[in-house]
N, C-alpha and C positions, 0 to 999 in steps of 0.2 A: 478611473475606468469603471463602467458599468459592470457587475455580472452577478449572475447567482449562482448558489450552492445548492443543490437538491440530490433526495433519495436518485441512485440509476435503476432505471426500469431494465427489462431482457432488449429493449429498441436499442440500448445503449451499449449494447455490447460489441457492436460495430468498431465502432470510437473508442472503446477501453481494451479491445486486442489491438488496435494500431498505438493507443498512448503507450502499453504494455512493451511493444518494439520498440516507440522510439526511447523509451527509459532503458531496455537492453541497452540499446544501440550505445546510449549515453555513457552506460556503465560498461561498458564494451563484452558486453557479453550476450547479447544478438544469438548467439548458436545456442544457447541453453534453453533458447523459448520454447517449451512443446504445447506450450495452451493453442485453445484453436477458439474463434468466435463461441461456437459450439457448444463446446467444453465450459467456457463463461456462463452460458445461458440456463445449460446445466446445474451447475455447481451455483450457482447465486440466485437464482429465479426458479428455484423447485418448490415445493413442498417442504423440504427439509435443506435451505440455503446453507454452505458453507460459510459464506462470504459474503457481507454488507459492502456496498460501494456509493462512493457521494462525488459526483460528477460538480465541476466548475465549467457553466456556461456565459457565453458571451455573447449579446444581442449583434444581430445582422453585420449592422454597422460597423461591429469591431472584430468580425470573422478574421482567422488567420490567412496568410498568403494562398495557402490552397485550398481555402471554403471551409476550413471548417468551425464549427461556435464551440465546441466542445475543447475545450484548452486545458481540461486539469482531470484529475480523480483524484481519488482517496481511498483505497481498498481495507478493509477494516475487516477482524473476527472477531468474539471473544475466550476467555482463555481462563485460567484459574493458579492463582497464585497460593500454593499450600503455604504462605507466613501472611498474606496478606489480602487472599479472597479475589475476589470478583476482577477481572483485568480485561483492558481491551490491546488486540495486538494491531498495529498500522503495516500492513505488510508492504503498502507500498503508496508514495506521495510523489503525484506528477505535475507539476505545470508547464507547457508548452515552451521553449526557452523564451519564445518575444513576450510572453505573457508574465513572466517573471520579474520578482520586484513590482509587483502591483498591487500585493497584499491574496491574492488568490491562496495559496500556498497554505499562510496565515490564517486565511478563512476556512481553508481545507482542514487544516488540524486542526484549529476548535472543534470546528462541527464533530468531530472524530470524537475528542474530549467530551463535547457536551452528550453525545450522543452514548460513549463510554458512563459519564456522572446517570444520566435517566438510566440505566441497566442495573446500577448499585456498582460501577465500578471504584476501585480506588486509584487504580492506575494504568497508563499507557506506557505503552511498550514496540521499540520497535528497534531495528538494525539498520547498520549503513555503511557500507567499504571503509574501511584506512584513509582511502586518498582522497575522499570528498571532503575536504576540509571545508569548502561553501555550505553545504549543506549542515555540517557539524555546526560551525556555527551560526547557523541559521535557528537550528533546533536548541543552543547551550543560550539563543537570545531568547528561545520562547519560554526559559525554565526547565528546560532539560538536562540530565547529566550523563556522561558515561559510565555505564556499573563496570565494564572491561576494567578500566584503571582502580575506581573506587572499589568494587565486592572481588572484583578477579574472574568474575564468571567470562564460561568462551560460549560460543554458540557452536550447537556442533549438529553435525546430519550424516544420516543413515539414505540412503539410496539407491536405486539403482539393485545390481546385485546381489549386493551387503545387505538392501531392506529386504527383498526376495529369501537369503538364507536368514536372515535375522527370524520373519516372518513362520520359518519353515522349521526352525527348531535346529539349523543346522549349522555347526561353527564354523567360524572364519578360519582359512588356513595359512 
């Protein structure tokens, strides 16, 4: 199948809040979304971007059921590893389900890697549920490994309330 990978412009932030839902959706967690188009156009397309993103398109011809060419992302940041420098984080890898197993995916994470390597990265990083065991190994076939098992580290977050008093100097009770 034909498609390309390229930088997302702010035009594209149409199509990365709706890929954004249906990956909630996928991951069944739909209610947690509070990004808004907006908010995208914001944080990725300012002056001072948070967030890199590498859109997978697909010529006319091979549009999905309901029009769209836009079939994948790759939302990317980078990050800094105090044992090991320079890192880039994949916070999220989408391709469209009919789109899948085409190699899109595949071509999303390189680009993320090569584009990690020109920065002086040493490494990629990123997270993924327990129960997506497809996706595990999808990522354990491109060279990837789990540090949860091997180093023991967990991912953990502050939010919500807890980051509000975290922020404020004020303890948890």
């Amino acid at each position: 199948m034909q498609y390309s990978i390229r930088e997302a412009t702010s035009e594209d932030c149409k199509d990365i809040a709706r890929m954004i839902m249906e990956l909630a959706s996928y991951e069944k967690m739909s209610d947690q979304v509070k990004i808004t188009q907006e908010v995208l156009e914001t944080d990725g397309f300012s002056n001072h971007p948070f967030f890199k993103c590498l859109i997978a398109e697909v010529p006319e011809e091979h549009k999905s059921k309901e029009g769209h060419s836009k079939v994948g992302y790759a939302l990317y940041f980078y990050t800094y590893s105090t044992w090991k420098g320079r890192a880039v984080y994949m916070e999220d890898l989408y391709v469209m389900p009919e789109y899948r197993g085409k190699g899109l995916g595949c071509a999303l994470m390189r680009r993320v890697a090569q584009e990690g390597k020109v920065a002086g990265c040493s490494q990629l990083n990123f997270a993924l549920l327990d129960w997506n065991t497809g996706s595990r190994d999808f990522y354990v076939s491109q060279g990837c490994w789990d540090i949860t098992d091997s180093l023991g580290y967990h991912f953990m977050r502050c939010e919500g309330s807890a980051f509000e008093l975290l922020a404020q100097g004020q303890p948890q009770a």
